[in-house]
C-alpha positions as CSV (number, residue, x, y, z in Angstrom):
1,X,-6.9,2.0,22.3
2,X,-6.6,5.3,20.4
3,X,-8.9,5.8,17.8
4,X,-7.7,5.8,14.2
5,X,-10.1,8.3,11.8
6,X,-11.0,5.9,8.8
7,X,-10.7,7.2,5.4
8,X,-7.1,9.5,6.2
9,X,-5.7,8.6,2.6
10,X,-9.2,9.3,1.3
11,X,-8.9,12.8,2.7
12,X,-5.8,13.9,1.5
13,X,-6.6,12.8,-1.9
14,X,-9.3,15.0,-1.9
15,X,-7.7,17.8,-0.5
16,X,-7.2,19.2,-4.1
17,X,-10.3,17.4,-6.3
18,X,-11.8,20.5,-6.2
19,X,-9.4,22.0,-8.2
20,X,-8.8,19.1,-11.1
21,X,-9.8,21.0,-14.8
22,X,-10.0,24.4,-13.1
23,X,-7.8,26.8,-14.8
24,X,-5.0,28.1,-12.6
25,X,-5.5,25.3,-10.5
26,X,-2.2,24.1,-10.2
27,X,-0.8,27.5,-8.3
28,X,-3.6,26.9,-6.1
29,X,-2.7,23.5,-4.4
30,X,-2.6,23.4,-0.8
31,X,0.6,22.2,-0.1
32,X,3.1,20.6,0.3
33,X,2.0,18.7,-2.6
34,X,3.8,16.1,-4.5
35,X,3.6,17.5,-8.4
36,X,4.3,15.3,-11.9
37,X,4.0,18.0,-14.8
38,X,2.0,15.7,-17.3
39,X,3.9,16.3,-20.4
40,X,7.7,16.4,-19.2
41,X,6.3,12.5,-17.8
42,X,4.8,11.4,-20.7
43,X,7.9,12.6,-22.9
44,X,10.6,10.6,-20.7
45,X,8.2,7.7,-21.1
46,X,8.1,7.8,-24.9
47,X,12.3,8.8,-25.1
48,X,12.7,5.3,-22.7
49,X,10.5,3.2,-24.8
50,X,12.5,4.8,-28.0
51,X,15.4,3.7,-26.9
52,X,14.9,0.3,-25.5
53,X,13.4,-0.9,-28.7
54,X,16.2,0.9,-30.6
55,X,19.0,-0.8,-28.6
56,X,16.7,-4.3,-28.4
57,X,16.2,-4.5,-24.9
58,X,12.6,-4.9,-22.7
59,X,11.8,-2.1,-20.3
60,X,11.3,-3.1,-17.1
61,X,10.7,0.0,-14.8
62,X,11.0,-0.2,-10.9
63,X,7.8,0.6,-9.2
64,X,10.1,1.5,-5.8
65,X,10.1,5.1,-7.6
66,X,6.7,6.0,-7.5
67,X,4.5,3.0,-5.6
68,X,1.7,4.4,-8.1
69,X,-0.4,2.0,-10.0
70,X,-1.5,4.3,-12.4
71,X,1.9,5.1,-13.2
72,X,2.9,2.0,-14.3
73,X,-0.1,1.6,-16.1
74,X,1.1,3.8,-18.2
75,X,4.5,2.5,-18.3
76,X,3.4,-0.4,-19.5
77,X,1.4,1.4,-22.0
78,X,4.7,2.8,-23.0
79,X,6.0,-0.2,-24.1
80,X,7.3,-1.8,-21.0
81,X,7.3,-5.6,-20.5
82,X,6.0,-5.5,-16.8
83,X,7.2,-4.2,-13.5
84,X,9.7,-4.5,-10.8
85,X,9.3,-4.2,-7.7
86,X,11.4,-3.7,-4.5
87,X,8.9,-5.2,-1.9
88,X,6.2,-7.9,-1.6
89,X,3.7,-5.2,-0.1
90,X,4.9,-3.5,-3.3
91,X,3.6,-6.4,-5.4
92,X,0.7,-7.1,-3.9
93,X,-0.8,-3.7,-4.4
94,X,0.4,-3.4,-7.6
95,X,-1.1,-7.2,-9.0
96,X,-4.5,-6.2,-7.0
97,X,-4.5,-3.1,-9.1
98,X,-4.6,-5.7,-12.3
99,X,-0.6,-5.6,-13.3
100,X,0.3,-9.1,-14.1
101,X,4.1,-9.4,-14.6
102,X,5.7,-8.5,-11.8
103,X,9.9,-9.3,-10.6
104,X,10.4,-8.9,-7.1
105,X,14.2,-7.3,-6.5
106,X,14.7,-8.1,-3.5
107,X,15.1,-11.7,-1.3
108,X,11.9,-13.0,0.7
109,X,12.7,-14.7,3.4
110,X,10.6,-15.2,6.4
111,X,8.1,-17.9,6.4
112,X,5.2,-16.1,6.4
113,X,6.4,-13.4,3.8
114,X,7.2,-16.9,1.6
115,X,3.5,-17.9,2.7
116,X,2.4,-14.7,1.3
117,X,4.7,-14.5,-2.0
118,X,3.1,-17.9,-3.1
119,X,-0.2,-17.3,-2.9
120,X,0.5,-14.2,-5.1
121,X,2.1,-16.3,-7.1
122,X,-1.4,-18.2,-7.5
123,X,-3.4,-15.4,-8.7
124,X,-2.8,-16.4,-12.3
125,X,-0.3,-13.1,-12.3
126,X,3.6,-13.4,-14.1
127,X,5.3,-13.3,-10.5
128,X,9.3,-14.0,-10.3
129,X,11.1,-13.4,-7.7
130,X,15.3,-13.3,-6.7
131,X,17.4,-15.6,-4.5
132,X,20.8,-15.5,-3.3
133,X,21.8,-17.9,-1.2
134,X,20.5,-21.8,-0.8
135,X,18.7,-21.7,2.3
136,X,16.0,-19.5,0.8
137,X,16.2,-21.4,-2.7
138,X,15.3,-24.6,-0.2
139,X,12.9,-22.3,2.2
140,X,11.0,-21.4,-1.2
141,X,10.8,-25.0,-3.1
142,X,9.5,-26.5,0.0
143,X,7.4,-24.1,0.8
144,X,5.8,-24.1,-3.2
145,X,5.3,-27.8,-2.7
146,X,1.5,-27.3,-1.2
147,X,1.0,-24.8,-4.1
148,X,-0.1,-25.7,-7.8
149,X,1.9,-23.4,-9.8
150,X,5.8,-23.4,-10.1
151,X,7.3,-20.2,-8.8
152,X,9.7,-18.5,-11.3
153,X,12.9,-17.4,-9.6
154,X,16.1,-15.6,-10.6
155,X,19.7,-15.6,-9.1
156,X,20.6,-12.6,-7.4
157,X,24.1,-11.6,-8.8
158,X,26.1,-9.2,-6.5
159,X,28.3,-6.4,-8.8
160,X,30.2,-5.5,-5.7
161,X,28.0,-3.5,-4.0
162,X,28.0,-6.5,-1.5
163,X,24.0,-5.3,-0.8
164,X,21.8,-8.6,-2.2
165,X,23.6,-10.7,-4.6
166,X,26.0,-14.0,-4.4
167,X,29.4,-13.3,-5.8
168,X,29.9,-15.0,-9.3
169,X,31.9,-18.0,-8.9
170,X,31.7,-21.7,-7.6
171,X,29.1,-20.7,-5.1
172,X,26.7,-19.1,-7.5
173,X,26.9,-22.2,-9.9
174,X,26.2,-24.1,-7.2
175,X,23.0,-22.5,-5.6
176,X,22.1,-21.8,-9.5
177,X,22.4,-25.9,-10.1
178,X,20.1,-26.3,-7.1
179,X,17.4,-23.9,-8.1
180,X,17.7,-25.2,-11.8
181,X,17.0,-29.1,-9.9
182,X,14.1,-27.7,-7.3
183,X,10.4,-29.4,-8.1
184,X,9.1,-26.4,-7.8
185,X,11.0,-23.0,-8.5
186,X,11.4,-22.3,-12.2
187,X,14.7,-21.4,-12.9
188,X,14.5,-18.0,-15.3
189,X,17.6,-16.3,-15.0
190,X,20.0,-14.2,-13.6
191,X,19.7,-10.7,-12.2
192,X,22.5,-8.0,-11.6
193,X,21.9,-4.4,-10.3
194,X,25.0,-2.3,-9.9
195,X,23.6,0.3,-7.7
196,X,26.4,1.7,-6.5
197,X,27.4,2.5,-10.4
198,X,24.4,4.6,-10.9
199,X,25.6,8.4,-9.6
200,X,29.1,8.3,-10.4
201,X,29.4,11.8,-12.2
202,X,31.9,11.6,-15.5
203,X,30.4,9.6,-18.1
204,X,33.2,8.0,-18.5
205,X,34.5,6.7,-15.6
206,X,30.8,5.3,-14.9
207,X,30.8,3.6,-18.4
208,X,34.0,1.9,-17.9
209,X,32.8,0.3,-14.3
210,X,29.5,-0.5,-15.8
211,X,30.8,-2.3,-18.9
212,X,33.1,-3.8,-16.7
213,X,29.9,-5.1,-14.4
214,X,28.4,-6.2,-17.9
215,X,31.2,-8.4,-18.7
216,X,31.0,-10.0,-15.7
217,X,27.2,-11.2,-15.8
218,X,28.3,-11.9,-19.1
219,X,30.9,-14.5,-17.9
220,X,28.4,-16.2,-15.9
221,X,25.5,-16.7,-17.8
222,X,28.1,-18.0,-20.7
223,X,29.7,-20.6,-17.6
224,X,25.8,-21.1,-16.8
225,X,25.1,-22.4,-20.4
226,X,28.0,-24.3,-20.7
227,X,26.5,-26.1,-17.3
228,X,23.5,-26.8,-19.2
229,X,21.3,-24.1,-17.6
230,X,19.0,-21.8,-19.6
231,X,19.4,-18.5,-18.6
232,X,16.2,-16.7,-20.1
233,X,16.2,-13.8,-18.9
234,X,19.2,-11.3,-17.9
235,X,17.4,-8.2,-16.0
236,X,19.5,-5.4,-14.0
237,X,20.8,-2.4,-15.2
238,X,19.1,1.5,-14.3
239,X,18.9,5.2,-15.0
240,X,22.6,6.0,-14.6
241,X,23.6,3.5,-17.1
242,X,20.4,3.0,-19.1
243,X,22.5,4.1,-22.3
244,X,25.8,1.8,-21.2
245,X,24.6,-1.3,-20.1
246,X,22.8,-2.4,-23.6
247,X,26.0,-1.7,-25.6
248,X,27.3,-5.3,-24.0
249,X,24.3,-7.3,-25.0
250,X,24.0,-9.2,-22.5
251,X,21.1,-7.7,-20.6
252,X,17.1,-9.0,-21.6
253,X,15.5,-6.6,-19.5
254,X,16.4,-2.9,-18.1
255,X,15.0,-2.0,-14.3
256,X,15.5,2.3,-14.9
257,X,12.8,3.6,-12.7
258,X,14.0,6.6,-12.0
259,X,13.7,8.5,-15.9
260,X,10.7,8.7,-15.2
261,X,10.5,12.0,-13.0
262,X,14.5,12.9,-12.4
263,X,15.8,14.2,-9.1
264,X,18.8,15.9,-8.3
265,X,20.9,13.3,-8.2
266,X,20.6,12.1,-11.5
267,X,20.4,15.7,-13.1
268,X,23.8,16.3,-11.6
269,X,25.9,13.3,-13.3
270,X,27.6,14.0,-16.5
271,X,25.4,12.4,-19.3
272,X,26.6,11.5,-22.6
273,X,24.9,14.2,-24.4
274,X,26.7,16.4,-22.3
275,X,25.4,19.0,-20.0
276,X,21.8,17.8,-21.5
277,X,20.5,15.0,-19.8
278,X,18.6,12.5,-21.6
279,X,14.9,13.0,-19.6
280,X,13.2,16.1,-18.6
281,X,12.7,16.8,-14.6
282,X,9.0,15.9,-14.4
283,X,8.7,15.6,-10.3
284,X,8.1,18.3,-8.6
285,X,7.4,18.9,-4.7
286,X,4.8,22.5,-4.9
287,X,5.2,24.8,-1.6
288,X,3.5,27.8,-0.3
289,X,5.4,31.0,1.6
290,X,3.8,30.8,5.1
291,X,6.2,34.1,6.2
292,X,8.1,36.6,4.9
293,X,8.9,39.2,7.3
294,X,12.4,39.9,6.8
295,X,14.4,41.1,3.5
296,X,15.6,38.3,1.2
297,X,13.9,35.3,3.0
298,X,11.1,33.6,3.0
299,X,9.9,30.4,5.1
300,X,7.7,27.6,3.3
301,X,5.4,24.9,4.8
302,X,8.0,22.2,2.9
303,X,10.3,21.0,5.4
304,X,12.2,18.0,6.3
305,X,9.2,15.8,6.5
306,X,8.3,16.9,2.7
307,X,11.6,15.6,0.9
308,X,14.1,13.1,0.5
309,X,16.7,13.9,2.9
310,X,19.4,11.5,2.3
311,X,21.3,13.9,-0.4
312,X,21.1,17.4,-1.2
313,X,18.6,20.2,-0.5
314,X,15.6,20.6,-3.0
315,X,16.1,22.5,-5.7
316,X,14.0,25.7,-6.6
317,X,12.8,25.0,-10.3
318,X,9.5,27.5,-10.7
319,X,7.8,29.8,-8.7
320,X,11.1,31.3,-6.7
321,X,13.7,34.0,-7.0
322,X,15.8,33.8,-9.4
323,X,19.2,32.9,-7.4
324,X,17.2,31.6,-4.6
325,X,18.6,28.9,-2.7
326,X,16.4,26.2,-1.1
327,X,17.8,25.1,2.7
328,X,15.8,22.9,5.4
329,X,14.5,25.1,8.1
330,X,13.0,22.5,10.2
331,X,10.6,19.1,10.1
332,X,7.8,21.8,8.7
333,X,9.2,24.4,7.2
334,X,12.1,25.3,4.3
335,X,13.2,28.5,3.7
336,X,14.5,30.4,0.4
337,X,17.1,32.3,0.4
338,X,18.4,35.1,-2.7
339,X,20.4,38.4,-3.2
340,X,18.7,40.0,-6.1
341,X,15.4,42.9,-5.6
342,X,12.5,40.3,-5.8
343,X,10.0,40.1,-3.7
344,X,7.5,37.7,-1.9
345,X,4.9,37.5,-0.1
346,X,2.6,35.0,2.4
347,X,0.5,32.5,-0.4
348,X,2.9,32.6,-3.0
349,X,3.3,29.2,-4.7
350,X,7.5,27.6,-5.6
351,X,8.0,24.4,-6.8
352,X,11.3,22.9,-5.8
353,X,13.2,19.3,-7.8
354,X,13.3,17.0,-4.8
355,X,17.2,15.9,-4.0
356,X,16.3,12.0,-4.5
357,X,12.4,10.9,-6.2
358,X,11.9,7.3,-4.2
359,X,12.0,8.2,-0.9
360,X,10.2,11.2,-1.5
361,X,7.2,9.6,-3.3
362,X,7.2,7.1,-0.4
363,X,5.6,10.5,1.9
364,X,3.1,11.5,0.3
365,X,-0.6,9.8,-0.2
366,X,-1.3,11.2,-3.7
367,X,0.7,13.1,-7.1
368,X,-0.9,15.6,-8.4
369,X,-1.1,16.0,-12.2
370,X,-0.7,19.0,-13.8
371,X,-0.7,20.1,-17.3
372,X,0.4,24.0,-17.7
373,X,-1.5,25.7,-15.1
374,X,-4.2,23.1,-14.8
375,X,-4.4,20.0,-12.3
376,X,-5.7,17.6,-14.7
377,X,-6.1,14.5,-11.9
378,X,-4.9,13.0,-8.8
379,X,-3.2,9.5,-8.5
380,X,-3.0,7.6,-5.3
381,X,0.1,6.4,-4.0
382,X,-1.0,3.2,-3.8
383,X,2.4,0.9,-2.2
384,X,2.7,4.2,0.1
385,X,4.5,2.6,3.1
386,X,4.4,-1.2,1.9
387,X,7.6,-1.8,3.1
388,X,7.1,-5.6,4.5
């Protein structure tokens, strides 16, 4: 059996500690390193919490952005009600790291992942979790019948992204009746993510299919009432339509996760302050030039393996020519390219907007903290890779 160093997370987080309250320290990262530039964070956090209490809806941020405890500490700090999560592993670090409200997104459906869910769901923590079809709803209630406390569950409402979700209708009454009438699920609502509504670019054409998605969670938690079901809690909506989705009032709770830090994708959609988007770009990925031997290139130790990959090529944001233009020159290495006279040289230091913030928090152990020019401390990534 090949041996496995102990401690490898340990390492990389220290990589850097040397540096934290050192002036100048952050252009002296070895890299790549995953950057959050303190103040641009901490102002997207306060702007969210602003609005949310303005418009009258809870915050409930999605921890699949950033896997990073400390992070939603702070969050909840902020303002916000508790925490979302994609994934069980998700939750499970994040409760043992003392967060006690916690709604799973996504189904859990395998017997021992149940097994696992409910004895969570015993720590004494606010765990709910989604359904969408009555074979889990069953799987779960008999499954919570050897456990003392009643497991809070929410109907997974599909928008027509046809991902998670039962379509409204007969069907979704029907498995909503028989969670409602399970011994031991708690019936607490209804949740709706429109996903696929999140990066359509004119404002307006995304407001209209959002509204539109509104309505129709609307419909159903009125035809859920008129049943004789409570429907508590109403949680869906995200960054795209974080500004849309309230004007309905229909949603309790808002999942944005991604306001947070920004990415390309977002910056790129048409907001409705116009060419101004609501949150600053607070996520950065910091690269070094490992060559430069030829006029108006340079290659960096930031490749494919150091960014998001599904959309887009990073952005150059600090650090990098002018017109420079960021491209994937391999698993290890990116390269810059630019017309103008500038010049670099081996060691020099860019910082580049990743194309897409989840996935790329998802590679890295640790974020590194900076305020100005100073790396003021290092958070682990604690849900790094808890994917099951």
């Amino acid at each position: 059996m090949a041996h496995i160093p102990r401690g490898t997370r340990h390492l990389n987080a220290e990589l850097n500690r040397t540096l934290v309250g050192v002036t100048g320290g952050a252009a002296r990262l070895q890299t790549p390193a995953l950057v959050v530039d303190l103040v641009r964070f901490k102002n997207n956090l306060e702007t969210m919490s602003t609005h949310c209490q303005k418009v009258g809806v809870a915050l409930r941020p999605h921890t699949k952005t950033h896997k990073c405890a400390a992070i939603a500490k702070l969050q909840i700090e902020a303002g916000a009600r508790g925490i979302c999560c994609a994934k069980l592993g998700e939750a499970e670090a994040m409760q043992a790291a003392g967060i006690q409200d916690i709604l799973i997104t996504s189904p859990i459906v395998t017997p021992s992942s149940i097994d696992r869910l409910l004895h969570l769901n015993e720590s004494g923590a606010n765990i709910v979790v989604v359904v969408d079809n009555p074979e889990n709803g069953k799987a779960l209630n008999d499954a919570a019948q050897k456990f003392s406390t009643p497991l809070k569950v929410l109907l997974d409402l599909d928008p027509g992204l046809h991902r998670t979700g039962i379509e409204p209708g007969p069907n979704a009454l029907q498995l909503a009746r028989q969670l409602f009438d399970s011994a031991c699920l708690d019936f607490a609502g209804v949740q709706m993510y429109a996903g696929n509504l999140m990066h359509i670019a004119p404002f307006d054409d995304r407001r209209e299919q959002s509204l539109a998605a509104m309505e129709m969670l609307a419909n159903f938690r009125n035809e859920l009432q008129q049943t004789g079901i409570a429907c508590l809690i109403t949680s869906g909506g995200g960054t795209g339509t974080f500004d849309i989705d309230p004007e309905t009032g229909v949603l309790d709770e808002l999942q944005a996760g991604s306001y947070a830090f920004m990415d390309r994708q977002y910056n790129e959609i048409e907001t409705r302050q116009g060419d101004h988007p609501a949150f600053f770009t607070s996520l950065f990925v910091q690269t070094t030039v490992v060559s430069a031997n030829h006029d108006n290139l340079v290659t960096t130790d930031a490749g494919l393996k150091a960014f998001a990959t599904d959309d887009k090529s990073p952005e150059l944001y600090e650090g990098g020519p002018q017109d420079g233009r960021y491209f994937f020159f391999g698993d290890e290495h990116g390269g810059v390219r630019w017309r103008t006279s500038e010049t670099f040289t081996v060691g020099d230091w860019m910082r580049a907007v990743t194309p897409h913030c989840d996935p790329t928090f998802n590679l890295y152990d640790v974020v590194h903290v900076i305020e100005g020019d100073t790396l003021v401390d290092i958070w682990p990534i604690d849900a790094r890779g808890r994917s099951a």
